[in-house]
C-alpha positions as CSV (number, residue, x, y, z in Angstrom):
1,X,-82.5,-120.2,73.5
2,X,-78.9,-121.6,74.3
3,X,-78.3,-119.1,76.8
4,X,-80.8,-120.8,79.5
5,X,-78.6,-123.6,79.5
6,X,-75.6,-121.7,80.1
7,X,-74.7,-121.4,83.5
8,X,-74.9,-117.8,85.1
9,X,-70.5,-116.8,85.2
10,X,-71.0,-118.4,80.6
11,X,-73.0,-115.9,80.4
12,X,-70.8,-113.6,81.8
13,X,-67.7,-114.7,79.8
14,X,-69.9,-114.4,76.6
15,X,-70.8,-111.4,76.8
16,X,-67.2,-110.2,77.6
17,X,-66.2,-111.7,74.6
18,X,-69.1,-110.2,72.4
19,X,-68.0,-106.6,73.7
20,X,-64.2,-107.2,73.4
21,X,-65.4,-108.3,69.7
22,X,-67.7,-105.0,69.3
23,X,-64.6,-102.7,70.6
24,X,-62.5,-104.1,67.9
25,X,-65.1,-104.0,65.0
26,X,-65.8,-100.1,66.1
27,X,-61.6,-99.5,66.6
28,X,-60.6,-101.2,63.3
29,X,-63.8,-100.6,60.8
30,X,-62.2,-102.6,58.2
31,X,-64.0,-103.8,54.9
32,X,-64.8,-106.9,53.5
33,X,-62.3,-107.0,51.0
34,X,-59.3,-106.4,53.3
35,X,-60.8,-109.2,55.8
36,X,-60.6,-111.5,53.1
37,X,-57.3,-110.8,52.5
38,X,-55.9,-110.3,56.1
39,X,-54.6,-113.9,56.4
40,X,-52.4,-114.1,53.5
41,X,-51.1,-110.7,54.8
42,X,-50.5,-112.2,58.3
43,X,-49.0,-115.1,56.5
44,X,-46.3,-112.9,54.5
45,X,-45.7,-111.0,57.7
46,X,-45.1,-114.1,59.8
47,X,-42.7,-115.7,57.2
48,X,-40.9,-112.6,56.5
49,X,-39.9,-112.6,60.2
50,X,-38.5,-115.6,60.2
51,X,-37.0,-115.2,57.3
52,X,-34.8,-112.3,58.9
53,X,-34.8,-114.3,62.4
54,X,-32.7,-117.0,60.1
55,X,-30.7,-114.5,58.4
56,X,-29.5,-112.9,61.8
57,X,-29.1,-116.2,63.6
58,X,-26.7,-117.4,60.9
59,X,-24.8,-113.6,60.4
């Protein structure tokens, strides 16, 4: 197993992670459909910000 290979504060950190990753899968119980299209909505959020950062800089 790659875990005995892992040093003892790895382990630690990994299973952190894994249960800040659980607490968000049980907070935001999200389908598959929506995850697929979560970057392109992260994308048209992103560029929509700077699209208005642009506009008010050059008001």
């Amino acid at each position: 197993m790659i875990l005995k290979k892992i040093s003892y504060s790895g382990r630690i950190l990994i299973f952190r992670m894994q249960t800040i990753v659980n607490s968000f899968n049980k907070l935001l119980p999200v389908g598959k459909k929506v995850k697929k299209y979560l970057p392109f909505f992260i994308g048209f959020k992103l560029l929509t910000f700077t699209g208005f950062l642009t506009y008010i800089m050059n008001r």
